[in-house]
Structures are given as C-alpha cells and as structure tokens.
C-alpha positions as CSV (number, residue, x, y, z in Angstrom):
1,X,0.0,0.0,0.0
2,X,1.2,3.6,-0.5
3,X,3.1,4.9,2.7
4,X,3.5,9.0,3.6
5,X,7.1,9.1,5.5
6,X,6.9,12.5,6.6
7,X,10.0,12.0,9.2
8,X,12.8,13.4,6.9
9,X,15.2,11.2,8.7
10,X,13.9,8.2,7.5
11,X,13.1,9.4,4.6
12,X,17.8,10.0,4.2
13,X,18.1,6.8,5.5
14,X,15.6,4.7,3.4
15,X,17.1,6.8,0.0
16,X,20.3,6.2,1.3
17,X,19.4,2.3,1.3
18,X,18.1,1.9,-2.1
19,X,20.9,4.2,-3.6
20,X,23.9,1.4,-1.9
21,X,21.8,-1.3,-3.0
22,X,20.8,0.3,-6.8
23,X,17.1,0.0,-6.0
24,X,16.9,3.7,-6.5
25,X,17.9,3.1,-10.1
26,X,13.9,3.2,-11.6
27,X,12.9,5.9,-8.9
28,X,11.6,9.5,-10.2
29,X,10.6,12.9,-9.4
30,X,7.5,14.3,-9.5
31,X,7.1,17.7,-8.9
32,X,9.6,17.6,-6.1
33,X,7.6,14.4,-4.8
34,X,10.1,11.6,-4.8
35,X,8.5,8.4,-6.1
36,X,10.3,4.4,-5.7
37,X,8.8,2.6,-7.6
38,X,8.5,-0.6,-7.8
39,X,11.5,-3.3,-8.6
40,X,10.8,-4.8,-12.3
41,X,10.5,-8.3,-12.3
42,X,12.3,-10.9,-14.6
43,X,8.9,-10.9,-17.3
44,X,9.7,-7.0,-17.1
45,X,13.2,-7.0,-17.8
46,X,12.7,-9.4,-20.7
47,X,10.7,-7.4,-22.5
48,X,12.6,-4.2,-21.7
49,X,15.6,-6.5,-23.0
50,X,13.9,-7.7,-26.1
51,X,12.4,-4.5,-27.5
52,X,15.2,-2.4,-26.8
53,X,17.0,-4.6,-28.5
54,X,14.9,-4.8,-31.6
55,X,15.0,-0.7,-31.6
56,X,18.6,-0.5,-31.3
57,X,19.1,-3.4,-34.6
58,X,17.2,-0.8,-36.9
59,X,17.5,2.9,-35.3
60,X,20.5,3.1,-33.6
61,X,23.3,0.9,-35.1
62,X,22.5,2.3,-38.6
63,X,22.7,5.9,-36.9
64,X,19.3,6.6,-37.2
65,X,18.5,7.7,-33.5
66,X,19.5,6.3,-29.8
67,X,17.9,3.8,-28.1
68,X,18.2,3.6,-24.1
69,X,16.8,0.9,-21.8
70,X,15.9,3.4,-19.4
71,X,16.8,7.2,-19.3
72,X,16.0,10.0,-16.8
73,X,13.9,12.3,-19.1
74,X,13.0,15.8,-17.7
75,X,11.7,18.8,-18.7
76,X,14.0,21.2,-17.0
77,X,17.9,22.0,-17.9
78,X,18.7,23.4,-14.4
79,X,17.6,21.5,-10.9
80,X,16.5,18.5,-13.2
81,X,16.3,16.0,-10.3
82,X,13.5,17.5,-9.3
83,X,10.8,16.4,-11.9
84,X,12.0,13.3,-14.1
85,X,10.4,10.0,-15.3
86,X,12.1,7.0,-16.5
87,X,10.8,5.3,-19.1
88,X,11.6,1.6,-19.5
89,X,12.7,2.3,-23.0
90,X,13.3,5.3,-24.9
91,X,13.7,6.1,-28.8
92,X,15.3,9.5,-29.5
93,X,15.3,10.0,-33.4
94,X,17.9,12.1,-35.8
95,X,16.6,15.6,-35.5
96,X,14.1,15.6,-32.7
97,X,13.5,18.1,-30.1
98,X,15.2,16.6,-26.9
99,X,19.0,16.9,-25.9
100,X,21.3,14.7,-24.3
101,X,22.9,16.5,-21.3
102,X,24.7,12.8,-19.8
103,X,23.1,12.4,-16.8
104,X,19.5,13.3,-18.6
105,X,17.9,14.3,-21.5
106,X,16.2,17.6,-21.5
107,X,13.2,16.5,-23.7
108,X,10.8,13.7,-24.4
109,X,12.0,10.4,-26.4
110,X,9.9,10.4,-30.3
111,X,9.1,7.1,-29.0
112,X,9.0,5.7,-25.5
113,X,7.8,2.3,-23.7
114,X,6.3,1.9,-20.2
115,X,6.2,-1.7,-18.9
116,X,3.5,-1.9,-16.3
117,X,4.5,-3.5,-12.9
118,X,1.8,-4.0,-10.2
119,X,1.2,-0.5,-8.2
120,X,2.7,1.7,-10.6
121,X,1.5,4.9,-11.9
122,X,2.4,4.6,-15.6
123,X,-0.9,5.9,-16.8
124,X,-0.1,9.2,-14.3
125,X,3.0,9.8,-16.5
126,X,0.7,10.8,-19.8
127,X,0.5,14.2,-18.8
128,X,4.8,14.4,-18.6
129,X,5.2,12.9,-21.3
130,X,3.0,14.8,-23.2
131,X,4.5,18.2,-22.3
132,X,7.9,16.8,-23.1
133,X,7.1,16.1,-26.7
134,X,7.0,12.2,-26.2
135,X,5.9,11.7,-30.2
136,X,3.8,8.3,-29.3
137,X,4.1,6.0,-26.3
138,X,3.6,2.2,-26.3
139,X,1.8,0.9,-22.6
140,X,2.5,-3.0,-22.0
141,X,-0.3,-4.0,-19.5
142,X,0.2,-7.2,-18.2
143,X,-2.6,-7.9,-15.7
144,X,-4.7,-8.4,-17.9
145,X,-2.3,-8.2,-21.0
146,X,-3.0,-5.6,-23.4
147,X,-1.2,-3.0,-25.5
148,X,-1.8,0.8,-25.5
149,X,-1.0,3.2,-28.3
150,X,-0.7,6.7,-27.5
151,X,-0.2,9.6,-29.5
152,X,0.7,13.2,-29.2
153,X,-2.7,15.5,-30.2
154,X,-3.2,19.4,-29.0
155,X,-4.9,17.9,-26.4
156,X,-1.8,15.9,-25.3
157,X,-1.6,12.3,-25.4
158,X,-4.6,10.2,-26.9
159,X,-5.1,6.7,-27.5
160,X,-5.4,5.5,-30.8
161,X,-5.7,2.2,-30.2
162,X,-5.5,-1.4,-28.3
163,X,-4.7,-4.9,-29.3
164,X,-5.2,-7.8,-27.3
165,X,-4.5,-11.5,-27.1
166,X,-8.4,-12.1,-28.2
167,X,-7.9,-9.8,-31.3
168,X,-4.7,-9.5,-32.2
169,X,-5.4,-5.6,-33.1
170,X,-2.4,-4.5,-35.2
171,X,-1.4,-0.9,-33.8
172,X,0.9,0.8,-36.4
173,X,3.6,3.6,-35.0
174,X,3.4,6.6,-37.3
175,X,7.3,7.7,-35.7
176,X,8.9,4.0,-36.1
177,X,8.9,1.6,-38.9
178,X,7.2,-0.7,-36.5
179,X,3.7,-2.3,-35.8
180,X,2.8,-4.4,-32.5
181,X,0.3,-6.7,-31.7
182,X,-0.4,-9.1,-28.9
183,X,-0.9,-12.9,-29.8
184,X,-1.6,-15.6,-27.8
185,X,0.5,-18.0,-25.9
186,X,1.7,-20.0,-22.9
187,X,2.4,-19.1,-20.3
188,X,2.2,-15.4,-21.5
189,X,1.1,-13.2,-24.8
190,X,3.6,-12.6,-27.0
191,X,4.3,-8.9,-28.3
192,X,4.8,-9.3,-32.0
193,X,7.0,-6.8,-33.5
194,X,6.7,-6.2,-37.4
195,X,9.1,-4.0,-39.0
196,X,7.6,-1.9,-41.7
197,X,7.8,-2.7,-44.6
198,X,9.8,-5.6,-44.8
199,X,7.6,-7.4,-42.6
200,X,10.6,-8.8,-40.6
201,X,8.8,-10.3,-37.3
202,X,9.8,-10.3,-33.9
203,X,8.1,-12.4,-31.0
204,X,9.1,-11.1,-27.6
C-alpha cells in the first residue's frame, strides 16, 4: 500500500538504502515528490531486454536515433532532479527536439515504452510525457495483458488504439517503422513486433 514518510530522517536513511543497493535506479521525481517505484520483475526486464533490442538493430546501429533501456527524461535543464520519469525504454530520433545533457535528457524520447509493474502509476505519467514532446508512447499492460497506443494530439496524449491477445489488433507507429500486436500464448502473450515494410517479425 502507499506509505507517507513524513519524518525526513527516515526518509535520508531509506534513499540512502536503495541508492547502496541500486534500487533507487527506476525511482523518479515528480514535482519535487520523490516516487520508488517498484523493482521490475524478470517478465519486465525481458521485454525491456527484447524491445530495446529490436529498436537499437534498426534505429540506432545504422545511426538513425539512440535507443536507451531506461533514461532520466526531464523537462527542465537546471535543478533537473526534481521532476523526471524513466521510461523503461526510450527512442530518441535524428533531429528531434530533446537533448542529451549525460546524466539526462532535456526532452521527451519520439518514441517511448512503459512496462506496467503491479502499483505503478504509468498511466499518471501521460500528462509528462505529453508536455515533453513524447511523439507516441507504447503501454504493456500485463494484468490483464493488453497494449496501449498513444499519440501526441493538442490535447496531449490520446489513444489510438488497443490490441489484445483475443484480437490481435495491429497498432501501427506513425514515428517507427514498426507495428505491435499481442498474440496468444503460454504461459504469457507474445508482443509481435513487425518491421515496416519488410515485414521482418519479432516475438518477444
């Protein structure tokens, strides 16, 4: 369950445990609120594994972009720490908006991936996103499985569509050469990647 520590000295000591341990390494900012979240599982590290991987074969070995299995993305250049998000994987493209300053990027990816772990607020994060110029954001719900595709509209972020196991809806990037889909199997859906247009497929 969500718990307030308003002591500030438990507050030091419990940061200062998940920074020696690394826990602290998918923790955010929000607005000066400091956020843990939740440790990603071994299902949630494959699929961070296995998409970032497929994004980095076609966008950034042939110098297209950079892909980053998690990047502190904020919307300020000074005091950045104190309003960031992470997302679980991020596609910055030749020519977009957003700067790498090393420990940050000051910007939104074009592309970006949330993995949703149980508790998290990844849905909260639209709004963020949407003012940092995220382009379109893929949402991997796993409880139930489904896919969310959202895009950047004057209104911010909207969703332009779902696909799930049941009917394999194919949702079709409009900022990667890349469609998804869920398909069924066991003991999980599979996310199938298809590279437009060569069709080249991709289970993860």
């Amino acid at each position: 369950m969500p718990t307030l520590v308003m002591d500030q000295h438990v507050e030091q000591r419990i940061r200062a445990e998940r920074a020696a341990s690394g826990a602290d390494r998918f923790d955010e900012t929000w607005k000066g609120l400091y956020v843990m979240n939740p440790m990603p599982n071994d299902e949630h590290q494959q699929l961070v594994n296995r998409l970032a991987s497929i994004f980095q074969d076609i966008i950034d070995w042939p110098g297209k972009g950079h892909v980053r299995p998690g990047v502190n993305v904020s919307d300020r250049r000074d005091n950045w720490q104190a309003n960031y998000r992470v997302p679980d994987v991020a596609v910055f493209l030749n020519g977009g908006s957003a700067t790498n300053c090393g420990e940050f990027w000051f910007g939104g990816p074009d592309f970006a991936v949330e993995i949703v772990s149980p508790a998290d607020r990844t849905h909260d994060k639209l709004a963020f996103y949407a003012g940092v110029g995220v382009r379109e954001l893929l949402v991997v719900n796993r409880r139930p499985w489904n896919l969310e595709l959202f895009r950047l509209r004057d209104r911010g972020l909207v969703l332009v569509g779902n696909s799930l196991p049941e009917n394999e809806a194919v949702l079709t990037s409009q900022v990667l050469p890349f469609a998804f889909r869920l398909q069924p199997d066991t003991p999980r859906p599979r996310v199938v990647v298809t590279q437009v247009p060569t069709e080249r497929v991709w289970r993860v």
